[in-house]
N, C-alpha and C positions, 0 to 999 in steps of 0.2 A: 813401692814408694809410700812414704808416710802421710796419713793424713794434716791440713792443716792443725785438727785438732791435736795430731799429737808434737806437731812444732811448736804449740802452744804451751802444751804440758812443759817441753824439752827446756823450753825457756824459764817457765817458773820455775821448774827446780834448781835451774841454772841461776836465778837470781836470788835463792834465799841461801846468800854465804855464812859462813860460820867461822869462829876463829878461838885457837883454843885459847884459855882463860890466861897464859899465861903471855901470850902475845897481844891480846885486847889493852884497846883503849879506857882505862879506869874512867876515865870522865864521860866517855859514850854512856856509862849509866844516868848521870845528873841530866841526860837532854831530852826533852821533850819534843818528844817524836812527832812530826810535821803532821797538823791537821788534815784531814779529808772532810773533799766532801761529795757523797755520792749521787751520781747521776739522778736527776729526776725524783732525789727526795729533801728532805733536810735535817738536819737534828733535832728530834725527840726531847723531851720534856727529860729526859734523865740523858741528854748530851751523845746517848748514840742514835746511830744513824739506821732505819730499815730499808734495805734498796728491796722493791717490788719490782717482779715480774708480772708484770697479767697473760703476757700469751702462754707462758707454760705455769701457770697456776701457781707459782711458790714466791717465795719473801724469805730476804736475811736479814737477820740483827747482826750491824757490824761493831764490832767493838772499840768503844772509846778511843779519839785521839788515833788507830788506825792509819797508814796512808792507801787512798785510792791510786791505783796506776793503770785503774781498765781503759783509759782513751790513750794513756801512753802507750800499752802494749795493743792496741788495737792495730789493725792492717789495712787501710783503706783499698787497698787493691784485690782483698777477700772478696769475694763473690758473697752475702751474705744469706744466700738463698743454701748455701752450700757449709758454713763454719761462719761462726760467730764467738767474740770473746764477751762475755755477758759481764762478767764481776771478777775485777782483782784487784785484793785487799791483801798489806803488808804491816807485820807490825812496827818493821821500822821502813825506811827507805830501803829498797832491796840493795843498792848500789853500798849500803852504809855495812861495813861489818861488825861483829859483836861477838863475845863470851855465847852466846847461848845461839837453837835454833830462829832463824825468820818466820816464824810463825807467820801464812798463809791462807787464806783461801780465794779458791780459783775457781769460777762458775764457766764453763762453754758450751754450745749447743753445734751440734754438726749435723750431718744432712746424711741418715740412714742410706741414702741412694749409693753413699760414696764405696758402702759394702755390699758387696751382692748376697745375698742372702739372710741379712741380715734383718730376722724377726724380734727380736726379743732382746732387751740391754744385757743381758747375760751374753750373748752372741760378739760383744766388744771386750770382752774381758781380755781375748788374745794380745789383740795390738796397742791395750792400754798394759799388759802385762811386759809384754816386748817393750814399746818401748820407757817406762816405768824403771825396767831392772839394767837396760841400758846406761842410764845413768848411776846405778851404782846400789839400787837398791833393791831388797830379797821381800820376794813373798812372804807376811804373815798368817801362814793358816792359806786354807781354800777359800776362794768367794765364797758368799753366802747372800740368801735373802734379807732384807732391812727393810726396817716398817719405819716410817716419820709418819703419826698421826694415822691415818689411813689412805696413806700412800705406800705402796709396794715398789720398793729400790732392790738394786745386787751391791753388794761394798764391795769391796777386794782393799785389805790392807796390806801394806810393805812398812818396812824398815832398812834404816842406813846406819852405819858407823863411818865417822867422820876423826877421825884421831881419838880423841874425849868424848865428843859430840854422840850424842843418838838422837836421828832423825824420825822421826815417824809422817807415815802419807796414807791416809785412807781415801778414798775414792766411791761415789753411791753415782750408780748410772740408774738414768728413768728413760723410758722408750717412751715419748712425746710427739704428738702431731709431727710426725715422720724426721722427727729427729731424738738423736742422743744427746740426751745432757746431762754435762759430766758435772758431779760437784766435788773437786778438792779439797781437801782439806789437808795443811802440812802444820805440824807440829813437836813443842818437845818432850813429849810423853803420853802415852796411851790416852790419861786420865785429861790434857787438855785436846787430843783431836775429840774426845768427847762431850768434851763441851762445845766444841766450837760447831760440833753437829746440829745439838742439841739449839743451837740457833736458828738451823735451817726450820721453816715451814713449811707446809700448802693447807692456807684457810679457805681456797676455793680453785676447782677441776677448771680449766677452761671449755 
């Protein structure tokens, strides 16, 4: 059976639609993509937003104008001792479609107990791989080790074709106070899932 966390995935990717350029709304470019604004911070002196975590030690910059949907897609009936949905951020409304990808990022924290043996973030790679290509999308390359600052992560990158469209999804897992926490990141091109990385932090270990 699936973990929460990976129903979680199943859904964000299910909500960043695409549409090819020749079916799109030409005026969907002129609108001005619904504000957010992120839990428990505010907008910043240059108008984005940094959502902090204190108990797992990191903080994002989210990007300008972004929309927040983490209390919509939240689950109250989640055990939170067990899966948590931390941060989800759209670049437009997921439900809205467009010419190009939904640019995404998806923060969750789950409860290592829920795998049995389960020492090390590399040890998830499986059922985030499972269910990942499920949806439609192929392994880029092998996992590998990632350094943010001096934090020790695993990525596992994938890619989709989507008619026109090429999707891209990297994923950086940290083994934290006896949970996995996954940070997605979806985007449409190598060069913006690495920027959108390049946002995440950790200015302090918990």
């Amino acid at each position: 059976m699936y973990s929460r966390f990976a129903l979680f995935l199943a859904l964000t990717i299910t909500l960043v639609p695409t549409a090819p350029a020749q079916h799109a709304d030409s005026s969907s470019k002129n609108k001005k993509p619904e504000q957010h604004v992120s839990p428990g911070s505010a907008p910043s002196a240059s108008a984005e937003t940094l959502y902090r975590n204190p108990e797992f030690g990191f903080s994002y910059k989210i990007r300008y104008a972004w929309v927040d949907r983490t209390k919509e897609m939240q689950d109250d009936s989640i055990d939170p001792s067990k899966s948590r949905l931390l941060l989800a951020v759209f670049e437009r409304p997921p439900q809205v479609a467009g010419e190009s990808v939904n640019s995404a990022v998806v923060i969750t924290a789950e409860s290592a107990a829920a795998y049995p043996g389960l020492k090390a973030a590399s040890d998830y790679i499986g059922p985030l791989t499972e269910i990942t290509t499920a949806k439609g999308f192929k392994a880029d390359g092998e996992p590998y080790e990632f350094s943010v600052a001096a934090t020790n992560l695993v990525r596992a990158d994938f890619v989709r074709n989507v008619e026109a469209v090429t999707m891209y999804q990297s994923s950086l897992l940290l083994l934290r106070k006896g949970f996995v926490v996954s940070f997605t990141f979806i985007g449409g091109s190598g060069d913006e899932i690495d920027e959108l990385v390049e946002r995440l932090s950790f200015p302090g270990k918990p």
